[in-house]
Z-matrix of the N, CA and C atoms (Angstrom, degrees):
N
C 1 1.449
C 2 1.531 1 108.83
N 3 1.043 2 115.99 1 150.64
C 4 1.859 3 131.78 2 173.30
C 5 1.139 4 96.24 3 -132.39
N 6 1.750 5 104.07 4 105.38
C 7 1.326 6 110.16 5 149.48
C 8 1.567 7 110.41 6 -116.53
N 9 1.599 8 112.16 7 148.03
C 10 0.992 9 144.87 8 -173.05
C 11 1.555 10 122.09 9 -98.53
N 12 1.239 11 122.60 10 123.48
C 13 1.769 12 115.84 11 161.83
C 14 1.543 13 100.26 12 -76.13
N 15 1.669 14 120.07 13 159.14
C 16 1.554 15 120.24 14 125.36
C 17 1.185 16 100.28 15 -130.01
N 18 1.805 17 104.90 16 -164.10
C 19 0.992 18 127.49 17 -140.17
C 20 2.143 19 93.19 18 -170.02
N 21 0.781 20 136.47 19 77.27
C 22 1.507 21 150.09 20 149.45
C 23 1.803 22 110.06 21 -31.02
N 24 1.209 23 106.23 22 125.75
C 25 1.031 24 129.54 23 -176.14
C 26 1.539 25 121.69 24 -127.01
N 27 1.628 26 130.49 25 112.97
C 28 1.304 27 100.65 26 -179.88
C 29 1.519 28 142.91 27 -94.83
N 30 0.911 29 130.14 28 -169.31
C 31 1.753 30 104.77 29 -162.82
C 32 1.862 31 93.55 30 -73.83
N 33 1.362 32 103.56 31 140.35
C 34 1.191 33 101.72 32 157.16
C 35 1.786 34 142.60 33 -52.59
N 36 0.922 35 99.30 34 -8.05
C 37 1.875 36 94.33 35 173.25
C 38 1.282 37 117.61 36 -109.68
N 39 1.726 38 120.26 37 16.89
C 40 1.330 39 123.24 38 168.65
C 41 1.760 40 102.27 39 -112.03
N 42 1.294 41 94.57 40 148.36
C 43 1.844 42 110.51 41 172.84
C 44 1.404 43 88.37 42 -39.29
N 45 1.217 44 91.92 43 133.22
C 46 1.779 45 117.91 44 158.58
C 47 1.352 46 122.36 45 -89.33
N 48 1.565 47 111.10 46 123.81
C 49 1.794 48 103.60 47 -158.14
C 50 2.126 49 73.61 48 -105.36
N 51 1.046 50 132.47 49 119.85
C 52 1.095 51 131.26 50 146.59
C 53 1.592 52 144.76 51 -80.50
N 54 1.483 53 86.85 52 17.97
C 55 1.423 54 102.15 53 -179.88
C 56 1.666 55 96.79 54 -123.33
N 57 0.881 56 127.99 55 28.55
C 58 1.874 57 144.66 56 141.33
C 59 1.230 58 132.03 57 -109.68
N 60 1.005 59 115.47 58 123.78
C 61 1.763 60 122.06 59 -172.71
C 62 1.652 61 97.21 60 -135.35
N 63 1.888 62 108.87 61 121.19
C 64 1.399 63 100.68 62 151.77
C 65 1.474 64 112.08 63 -118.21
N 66 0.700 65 126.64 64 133.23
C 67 1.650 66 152.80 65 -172.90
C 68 1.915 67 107.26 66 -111.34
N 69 1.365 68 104.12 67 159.76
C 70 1.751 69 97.24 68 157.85
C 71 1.699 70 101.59 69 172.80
N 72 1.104 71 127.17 70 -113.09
C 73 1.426 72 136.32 71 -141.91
C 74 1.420 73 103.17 72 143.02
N 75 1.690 74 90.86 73 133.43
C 76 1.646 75 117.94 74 176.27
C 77 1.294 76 102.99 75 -125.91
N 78 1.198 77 123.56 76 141.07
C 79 1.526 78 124.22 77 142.70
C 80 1.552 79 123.31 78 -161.10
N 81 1.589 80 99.19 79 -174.40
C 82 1.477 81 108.87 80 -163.07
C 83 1.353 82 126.50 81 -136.61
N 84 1.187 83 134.14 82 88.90
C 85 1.122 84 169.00 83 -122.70
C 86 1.768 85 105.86 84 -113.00
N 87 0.945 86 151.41 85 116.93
C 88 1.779 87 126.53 86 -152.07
C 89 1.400 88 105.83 87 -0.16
N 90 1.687 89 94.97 88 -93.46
C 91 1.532 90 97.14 89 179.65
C 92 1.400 91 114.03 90 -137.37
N 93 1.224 92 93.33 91 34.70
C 94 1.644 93 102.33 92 150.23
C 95 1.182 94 130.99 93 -95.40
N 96 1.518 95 124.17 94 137.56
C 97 1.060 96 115.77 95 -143.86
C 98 2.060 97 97.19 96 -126.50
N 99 1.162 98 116.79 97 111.61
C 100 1.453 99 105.09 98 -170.26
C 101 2.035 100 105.24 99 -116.83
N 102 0.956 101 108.82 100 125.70
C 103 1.478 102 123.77 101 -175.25
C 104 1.644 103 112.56 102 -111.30
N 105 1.521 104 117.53 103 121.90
C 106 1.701 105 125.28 104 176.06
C 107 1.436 106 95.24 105 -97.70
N 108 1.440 107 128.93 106 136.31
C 109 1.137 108 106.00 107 141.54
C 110 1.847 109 116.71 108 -120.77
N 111 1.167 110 151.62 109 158.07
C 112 1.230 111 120.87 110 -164.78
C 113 1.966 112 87.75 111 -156.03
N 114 1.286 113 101.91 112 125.84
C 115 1.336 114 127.56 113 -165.09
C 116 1.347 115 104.99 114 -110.79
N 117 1.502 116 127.01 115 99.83
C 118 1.592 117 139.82 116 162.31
C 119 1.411 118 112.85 117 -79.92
N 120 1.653 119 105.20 118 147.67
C 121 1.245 120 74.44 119 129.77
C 122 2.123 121 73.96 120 138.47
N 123 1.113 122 124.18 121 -164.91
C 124 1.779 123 120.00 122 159.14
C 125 1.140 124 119.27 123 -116.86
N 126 1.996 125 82.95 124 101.29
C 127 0.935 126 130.29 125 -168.27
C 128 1.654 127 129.44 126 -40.86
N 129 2.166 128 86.94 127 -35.18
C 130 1.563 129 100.39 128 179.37
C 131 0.913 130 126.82 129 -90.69
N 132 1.811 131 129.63 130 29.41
C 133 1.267 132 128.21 131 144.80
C 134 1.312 133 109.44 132 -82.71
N 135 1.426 134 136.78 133 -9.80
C 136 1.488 135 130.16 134 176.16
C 137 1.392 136 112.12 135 -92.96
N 138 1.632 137 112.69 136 128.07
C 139 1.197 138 124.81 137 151.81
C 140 1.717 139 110.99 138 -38.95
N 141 1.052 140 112.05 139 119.07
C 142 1.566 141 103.12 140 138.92
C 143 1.122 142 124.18 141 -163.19
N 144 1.747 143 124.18 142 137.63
C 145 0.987 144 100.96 143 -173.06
C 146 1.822 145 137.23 144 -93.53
N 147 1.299 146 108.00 145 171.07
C 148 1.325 147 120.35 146 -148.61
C 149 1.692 148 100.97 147 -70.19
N 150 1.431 149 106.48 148 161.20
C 151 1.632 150 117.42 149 -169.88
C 152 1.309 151 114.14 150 -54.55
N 153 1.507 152 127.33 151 129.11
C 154 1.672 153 116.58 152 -169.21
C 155 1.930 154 106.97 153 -90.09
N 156 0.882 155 125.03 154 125.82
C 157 1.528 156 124.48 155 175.93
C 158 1.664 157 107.07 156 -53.38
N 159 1.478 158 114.05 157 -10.92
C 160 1.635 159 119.66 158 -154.98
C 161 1.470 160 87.29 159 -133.57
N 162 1.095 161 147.02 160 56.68
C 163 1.044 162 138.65 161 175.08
C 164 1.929 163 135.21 162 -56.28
N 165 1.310 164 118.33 163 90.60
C 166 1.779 165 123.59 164 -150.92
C 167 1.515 166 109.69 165 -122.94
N 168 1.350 167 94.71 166 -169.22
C 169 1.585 168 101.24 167 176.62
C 170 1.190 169 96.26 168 -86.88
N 171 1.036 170 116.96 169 168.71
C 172 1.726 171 128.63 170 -177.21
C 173 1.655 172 104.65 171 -173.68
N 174 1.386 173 117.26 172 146.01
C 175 1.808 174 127.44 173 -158.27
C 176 1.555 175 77.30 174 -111.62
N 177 1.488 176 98.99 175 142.07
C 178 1.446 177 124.61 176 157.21
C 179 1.534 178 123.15 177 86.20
N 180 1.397 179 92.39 178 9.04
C 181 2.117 180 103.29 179 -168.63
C 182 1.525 181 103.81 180 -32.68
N 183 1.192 182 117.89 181 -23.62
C 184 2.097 183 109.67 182 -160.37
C 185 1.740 184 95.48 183 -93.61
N 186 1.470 185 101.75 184 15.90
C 187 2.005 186 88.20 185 146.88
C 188 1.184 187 104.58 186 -111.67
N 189 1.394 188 141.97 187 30.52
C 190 1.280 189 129.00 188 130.71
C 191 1.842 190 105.70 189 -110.24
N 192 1.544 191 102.15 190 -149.01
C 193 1.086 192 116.05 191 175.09
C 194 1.286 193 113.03 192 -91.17
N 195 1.514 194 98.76 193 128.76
C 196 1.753 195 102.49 194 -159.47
C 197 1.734 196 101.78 195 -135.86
N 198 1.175 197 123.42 196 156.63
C 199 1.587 198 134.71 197 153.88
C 200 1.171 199 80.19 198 -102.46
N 201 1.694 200 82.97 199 152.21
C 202 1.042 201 105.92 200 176.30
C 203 1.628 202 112.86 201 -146.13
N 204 1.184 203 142.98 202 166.21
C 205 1.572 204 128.22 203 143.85
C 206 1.760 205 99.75 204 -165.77
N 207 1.554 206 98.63 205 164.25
C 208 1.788 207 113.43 206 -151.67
C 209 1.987 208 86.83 207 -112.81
N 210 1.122 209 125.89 208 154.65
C 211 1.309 210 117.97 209 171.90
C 212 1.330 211 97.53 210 -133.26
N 213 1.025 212 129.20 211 155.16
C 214 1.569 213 124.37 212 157.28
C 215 1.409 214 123.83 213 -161.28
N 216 1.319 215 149.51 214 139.31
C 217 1.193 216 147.35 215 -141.04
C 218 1.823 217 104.58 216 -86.16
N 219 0.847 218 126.32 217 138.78
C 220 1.781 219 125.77 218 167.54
C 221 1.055 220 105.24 219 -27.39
N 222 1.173 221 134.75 220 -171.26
C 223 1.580 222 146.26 221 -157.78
C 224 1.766 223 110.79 222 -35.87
N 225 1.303 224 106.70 223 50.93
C 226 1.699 225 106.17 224 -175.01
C 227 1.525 226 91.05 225 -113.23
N 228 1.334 227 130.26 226 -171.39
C 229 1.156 228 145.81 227 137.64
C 230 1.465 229 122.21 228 -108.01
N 231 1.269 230 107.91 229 -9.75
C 232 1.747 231 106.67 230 175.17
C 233 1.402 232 126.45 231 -86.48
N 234 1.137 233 119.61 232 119.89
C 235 1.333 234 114.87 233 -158.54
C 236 1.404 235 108.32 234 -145.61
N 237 1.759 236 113.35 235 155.00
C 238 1.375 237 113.72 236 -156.83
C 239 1.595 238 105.70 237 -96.90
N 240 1.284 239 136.53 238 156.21
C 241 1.931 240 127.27 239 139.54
C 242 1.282 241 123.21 240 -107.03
N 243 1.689 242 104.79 241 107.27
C 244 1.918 243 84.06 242 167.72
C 245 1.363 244 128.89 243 -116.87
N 246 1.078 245 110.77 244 146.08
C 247 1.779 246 119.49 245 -154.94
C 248 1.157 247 99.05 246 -86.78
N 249 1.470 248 151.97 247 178.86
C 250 1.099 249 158.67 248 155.11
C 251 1.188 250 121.57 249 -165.32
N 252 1.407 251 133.54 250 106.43
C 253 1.705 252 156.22 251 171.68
C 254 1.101 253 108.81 252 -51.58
N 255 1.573 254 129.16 253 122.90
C 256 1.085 255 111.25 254 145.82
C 257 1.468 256 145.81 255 -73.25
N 258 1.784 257 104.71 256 2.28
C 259 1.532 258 104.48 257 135.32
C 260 1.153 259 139.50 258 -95.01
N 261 1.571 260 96.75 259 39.68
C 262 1.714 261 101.56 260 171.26
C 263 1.564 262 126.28 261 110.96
N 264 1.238 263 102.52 262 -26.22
C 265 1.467 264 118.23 263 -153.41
C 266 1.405 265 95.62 264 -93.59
N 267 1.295 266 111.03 265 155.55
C 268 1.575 267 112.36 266 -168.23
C 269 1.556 268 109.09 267 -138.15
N 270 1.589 269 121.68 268 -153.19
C 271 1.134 270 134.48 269 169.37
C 272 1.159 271 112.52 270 156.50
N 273 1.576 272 121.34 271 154.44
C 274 1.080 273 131.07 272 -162.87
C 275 1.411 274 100.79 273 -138.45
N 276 1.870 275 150.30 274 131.37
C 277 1.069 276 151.20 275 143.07
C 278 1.420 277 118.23 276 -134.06
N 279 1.429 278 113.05 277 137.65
C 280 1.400 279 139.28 278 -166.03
C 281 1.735 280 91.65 279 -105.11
N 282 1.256 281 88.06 280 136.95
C 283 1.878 282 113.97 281 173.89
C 284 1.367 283 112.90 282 -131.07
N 285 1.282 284 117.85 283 142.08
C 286 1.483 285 109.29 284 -155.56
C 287 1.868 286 87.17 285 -115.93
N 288 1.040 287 133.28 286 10.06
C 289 1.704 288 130.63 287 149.44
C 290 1.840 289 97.00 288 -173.86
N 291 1.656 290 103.37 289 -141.63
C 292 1.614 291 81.78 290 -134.34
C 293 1.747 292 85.65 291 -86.77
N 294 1.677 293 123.68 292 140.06
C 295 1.226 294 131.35 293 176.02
C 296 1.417 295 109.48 294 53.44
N 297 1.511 296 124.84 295 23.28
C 298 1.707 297 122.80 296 163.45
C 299 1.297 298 132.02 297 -151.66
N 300 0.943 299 98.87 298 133.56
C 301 1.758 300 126.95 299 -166.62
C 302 0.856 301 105.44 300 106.00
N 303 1.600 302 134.68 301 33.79
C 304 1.807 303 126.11 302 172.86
C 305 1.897 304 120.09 303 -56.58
N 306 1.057 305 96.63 304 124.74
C 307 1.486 306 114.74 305 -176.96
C 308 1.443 307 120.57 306 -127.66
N 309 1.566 308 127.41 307 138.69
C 310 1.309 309 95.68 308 -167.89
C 311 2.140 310 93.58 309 -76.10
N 312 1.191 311 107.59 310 176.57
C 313 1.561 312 126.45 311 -174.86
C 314 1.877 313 101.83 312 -82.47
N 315 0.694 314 136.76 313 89.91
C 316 1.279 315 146.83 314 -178.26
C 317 1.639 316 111.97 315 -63.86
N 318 1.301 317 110.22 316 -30.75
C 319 1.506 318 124.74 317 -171.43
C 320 1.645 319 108.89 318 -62.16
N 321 0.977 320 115.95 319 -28.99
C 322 1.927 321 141.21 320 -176.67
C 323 1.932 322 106.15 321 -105.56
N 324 1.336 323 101.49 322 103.80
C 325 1.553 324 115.08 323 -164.96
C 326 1.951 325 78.00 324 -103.20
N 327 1.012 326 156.17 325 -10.83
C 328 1.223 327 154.23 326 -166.05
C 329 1.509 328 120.37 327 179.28
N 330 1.434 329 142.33 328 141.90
C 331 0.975 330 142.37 329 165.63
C 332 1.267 331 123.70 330 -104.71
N 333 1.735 332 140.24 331 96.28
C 334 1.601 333 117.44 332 159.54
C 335 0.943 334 150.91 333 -13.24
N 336 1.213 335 140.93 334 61.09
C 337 1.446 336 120.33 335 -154.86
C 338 2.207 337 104.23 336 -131.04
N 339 0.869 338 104.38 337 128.10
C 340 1.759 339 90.56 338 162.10
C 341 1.000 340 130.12 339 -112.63
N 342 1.498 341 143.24 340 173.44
C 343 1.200 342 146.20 341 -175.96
C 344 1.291 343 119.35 342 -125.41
N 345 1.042 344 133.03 343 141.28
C 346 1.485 345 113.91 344 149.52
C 347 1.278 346 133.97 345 -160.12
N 348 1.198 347 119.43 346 101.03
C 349 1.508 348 151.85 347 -160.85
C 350 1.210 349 109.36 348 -53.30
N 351 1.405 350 147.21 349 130.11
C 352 1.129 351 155.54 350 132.02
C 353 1.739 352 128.09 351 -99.25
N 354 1.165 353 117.99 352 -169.82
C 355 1.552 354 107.14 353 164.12
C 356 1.222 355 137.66 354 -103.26
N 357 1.162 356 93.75 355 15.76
C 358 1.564 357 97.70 356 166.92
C 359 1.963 358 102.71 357 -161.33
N 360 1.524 359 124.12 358 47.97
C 361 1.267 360 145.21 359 170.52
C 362 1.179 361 119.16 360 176.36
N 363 1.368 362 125.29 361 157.16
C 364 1.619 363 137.79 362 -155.47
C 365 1.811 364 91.24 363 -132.85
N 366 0.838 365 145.36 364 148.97
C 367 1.807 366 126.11 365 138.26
C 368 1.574 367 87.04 366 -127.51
N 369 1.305 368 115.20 367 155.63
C 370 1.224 369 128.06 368 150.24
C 371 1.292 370 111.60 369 -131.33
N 372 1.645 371 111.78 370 142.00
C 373 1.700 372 103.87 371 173.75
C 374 1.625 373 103.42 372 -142.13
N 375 1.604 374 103.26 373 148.45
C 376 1.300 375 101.09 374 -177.84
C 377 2.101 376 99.09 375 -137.01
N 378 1.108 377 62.60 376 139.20
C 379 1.672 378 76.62 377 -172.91
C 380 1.759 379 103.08 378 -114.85
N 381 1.516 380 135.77 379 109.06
C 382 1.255 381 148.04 380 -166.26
C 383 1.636 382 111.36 381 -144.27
N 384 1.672 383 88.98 382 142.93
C 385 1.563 384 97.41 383 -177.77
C 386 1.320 385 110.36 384 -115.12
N 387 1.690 386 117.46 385 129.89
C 388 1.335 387 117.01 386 -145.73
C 389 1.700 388 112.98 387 -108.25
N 390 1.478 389 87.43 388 10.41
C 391 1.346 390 92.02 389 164.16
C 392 1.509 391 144.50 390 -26.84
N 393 1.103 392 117.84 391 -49.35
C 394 1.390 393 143.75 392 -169.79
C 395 1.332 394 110.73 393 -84.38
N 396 1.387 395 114.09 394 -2.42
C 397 1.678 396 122.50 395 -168.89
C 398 1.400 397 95.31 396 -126.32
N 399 1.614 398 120.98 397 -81.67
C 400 1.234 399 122.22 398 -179.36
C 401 1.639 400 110.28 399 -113.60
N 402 1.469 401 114.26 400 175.58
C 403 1.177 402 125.76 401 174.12
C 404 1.358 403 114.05 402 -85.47
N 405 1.226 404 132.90 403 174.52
C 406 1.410 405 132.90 404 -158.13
C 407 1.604 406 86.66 405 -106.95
N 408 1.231 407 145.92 406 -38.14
C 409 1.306 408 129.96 407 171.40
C 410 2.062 409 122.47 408 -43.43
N 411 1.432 410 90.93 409 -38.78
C 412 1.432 411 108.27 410 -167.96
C 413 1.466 412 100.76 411 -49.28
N 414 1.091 413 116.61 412 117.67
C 415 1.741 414 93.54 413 144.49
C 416 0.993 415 154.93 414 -90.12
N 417 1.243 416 157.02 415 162.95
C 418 1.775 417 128.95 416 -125.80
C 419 1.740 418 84.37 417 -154.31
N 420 1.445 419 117.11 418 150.74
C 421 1.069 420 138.90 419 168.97
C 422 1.400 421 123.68 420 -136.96
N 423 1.890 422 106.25 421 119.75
C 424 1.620 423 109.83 422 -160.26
C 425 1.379 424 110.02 423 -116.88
N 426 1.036 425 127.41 424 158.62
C 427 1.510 426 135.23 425 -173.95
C 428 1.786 427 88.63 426 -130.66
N 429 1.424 428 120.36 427 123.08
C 430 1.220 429 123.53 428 -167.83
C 431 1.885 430 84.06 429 -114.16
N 432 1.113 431 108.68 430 147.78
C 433 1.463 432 140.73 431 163.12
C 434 1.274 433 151.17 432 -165.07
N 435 1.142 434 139.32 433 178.23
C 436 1.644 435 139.50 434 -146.32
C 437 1.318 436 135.05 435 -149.63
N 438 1.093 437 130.72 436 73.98
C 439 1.774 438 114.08 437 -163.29
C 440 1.107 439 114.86 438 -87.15
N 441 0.851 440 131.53 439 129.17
C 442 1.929 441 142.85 440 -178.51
C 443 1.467 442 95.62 441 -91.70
N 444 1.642 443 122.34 442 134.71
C 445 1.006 444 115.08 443 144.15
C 446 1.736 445 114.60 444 -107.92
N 447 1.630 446 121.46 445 125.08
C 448 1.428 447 103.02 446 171.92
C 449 1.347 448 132.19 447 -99.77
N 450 1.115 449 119.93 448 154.13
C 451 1.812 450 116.57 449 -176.21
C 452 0.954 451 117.65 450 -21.02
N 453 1.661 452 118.48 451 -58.79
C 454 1.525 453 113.65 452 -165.71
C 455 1.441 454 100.71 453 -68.29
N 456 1.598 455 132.84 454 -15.43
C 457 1.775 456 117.08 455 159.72
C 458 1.503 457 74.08 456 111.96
N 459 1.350 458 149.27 457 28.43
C 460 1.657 459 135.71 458 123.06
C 461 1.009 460 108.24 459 -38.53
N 462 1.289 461 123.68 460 152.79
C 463 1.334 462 118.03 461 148.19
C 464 2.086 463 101.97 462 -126.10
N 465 1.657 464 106.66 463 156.57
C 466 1.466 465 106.93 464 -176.11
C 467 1.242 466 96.44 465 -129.58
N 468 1.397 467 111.21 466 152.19
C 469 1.434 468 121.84 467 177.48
C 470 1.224 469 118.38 468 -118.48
N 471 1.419 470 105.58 469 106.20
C 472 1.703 471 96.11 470 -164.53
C 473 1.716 472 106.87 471 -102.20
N 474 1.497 473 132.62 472 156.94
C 475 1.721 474 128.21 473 170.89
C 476 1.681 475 87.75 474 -149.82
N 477 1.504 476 82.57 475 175.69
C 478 2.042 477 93.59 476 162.24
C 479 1.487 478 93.17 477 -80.73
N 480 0.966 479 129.26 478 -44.36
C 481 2.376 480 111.88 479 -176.94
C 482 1.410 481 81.51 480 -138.10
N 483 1.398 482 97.04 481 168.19
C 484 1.242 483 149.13 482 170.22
C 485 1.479 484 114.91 483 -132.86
N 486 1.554 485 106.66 484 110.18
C 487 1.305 486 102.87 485 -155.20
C 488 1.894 487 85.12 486 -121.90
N 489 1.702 488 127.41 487 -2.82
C 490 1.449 489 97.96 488 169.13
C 491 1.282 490 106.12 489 -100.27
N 492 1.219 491 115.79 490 -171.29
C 493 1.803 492 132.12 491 134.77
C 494 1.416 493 112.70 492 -28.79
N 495 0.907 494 124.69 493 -52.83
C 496 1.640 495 123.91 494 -167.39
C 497 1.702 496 94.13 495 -123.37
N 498 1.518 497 102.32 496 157.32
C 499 1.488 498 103.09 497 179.38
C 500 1.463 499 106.06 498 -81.23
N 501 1.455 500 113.91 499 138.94
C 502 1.798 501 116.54 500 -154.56
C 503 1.501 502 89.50 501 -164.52
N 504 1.739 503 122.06 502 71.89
C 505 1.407 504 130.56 503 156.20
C 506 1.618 505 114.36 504 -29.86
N 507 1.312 506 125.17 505 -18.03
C 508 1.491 507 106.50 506 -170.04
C 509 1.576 508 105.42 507 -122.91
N 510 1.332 509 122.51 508 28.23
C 511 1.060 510 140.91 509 159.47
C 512 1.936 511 115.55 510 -47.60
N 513 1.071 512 132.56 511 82.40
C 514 1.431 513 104.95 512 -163.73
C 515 1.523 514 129.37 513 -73.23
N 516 1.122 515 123.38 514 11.14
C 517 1.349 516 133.13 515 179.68
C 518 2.144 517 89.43 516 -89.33
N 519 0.885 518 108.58 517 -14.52
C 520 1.720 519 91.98 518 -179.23
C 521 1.791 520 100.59 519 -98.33
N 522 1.504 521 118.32 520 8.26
C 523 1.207 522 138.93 521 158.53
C 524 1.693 523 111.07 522 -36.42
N 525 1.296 524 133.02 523 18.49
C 526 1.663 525 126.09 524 -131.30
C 527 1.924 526 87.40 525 -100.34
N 528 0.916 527 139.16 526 -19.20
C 529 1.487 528 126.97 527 161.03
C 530 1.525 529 119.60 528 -52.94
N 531 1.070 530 129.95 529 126.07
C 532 1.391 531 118.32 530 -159.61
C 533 2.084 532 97.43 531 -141.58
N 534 1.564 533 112.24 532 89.42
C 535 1.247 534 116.54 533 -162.83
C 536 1.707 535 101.68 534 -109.78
């Protein structure tokens, strides 16, 4: 197994809330793939919305507050995004190089994932088998990230780097998890 710490960072040209920290753990298991993410910090300047009783796919999660992380195979250009709600709601889309041919991922009818909210921490964890995408030989390279939305309607973009001008999660050089 390879498990991994991070450590979330937000893009530099937005206000810095320093009283938020997301932190977590990745790893890789054959080809299971299990993700922590764990959100400090006061809490009640962040929008988020509340737990869904119906928990589904849903288009566009990163106009709220979303996990997020990019996967993509070693020397490929095709590479996956999956969104994750902290009310539950998820999504999966495959890009066949950088920002084209987005489709949602059809291969993933549901994602595992839980949450659990307190008042002053978030964790979410998703535990997925990646079968259906890549082979367990492959090795896969992830760029983990975070969008905050806050009350006053900021929004922050958090990754481990930021490697453009503008914050741009599907950049693959910020690909720097290497499982």
């Amino acid at each position: 197994m390879n498990k991994q710490t991070f450590s979330l960072q937000p893009f530099p040209c937005t206000e810095l809330f320093s009283n938020l920290k997301i932190t977590g753990n990745i790893s890789r298991n054959a080809n299971q793939l299990t993700i922590c993410y764990n959100l400090g910090g006061d809490l009640k300047e962040i929008a988020i919305v509340p737990p869904s009783n119906a928990p589904s796919r849903k288009y566009e999660l990163w106009g709220d507050t979303c996990f997020e992380f990019f996967l993509g195979i070693k020397d490929s250009l095709q590479y996956w995004e999956f969104n994750l709600s902290p009310a539950g709601h998820w999504n999966v889309y495959r890009f066949d190089g950088y920002r084209q041919g987005m489709q949602e991922e059809t291969a993933f009818e549901k994602l595992p994932f839980s949450v659990h909210n307190q008042a002053d921490s978030l964790e979410l964890a998703l535990n997925v088998n990646l079968d259906k995408i890549v082979s367990a030989e492959q090795k896969i390279q992830v760029a983990i990230t975070t969008i905050i939305n806050h009350r006053d309607s900021d929004i922050t973009y958090w990754a481990l780097t930021h490697r453009g001008a503008e914050a741009d999660f599907h950049l693959r050089d910020s690909f720097i998890v290497e499982l």
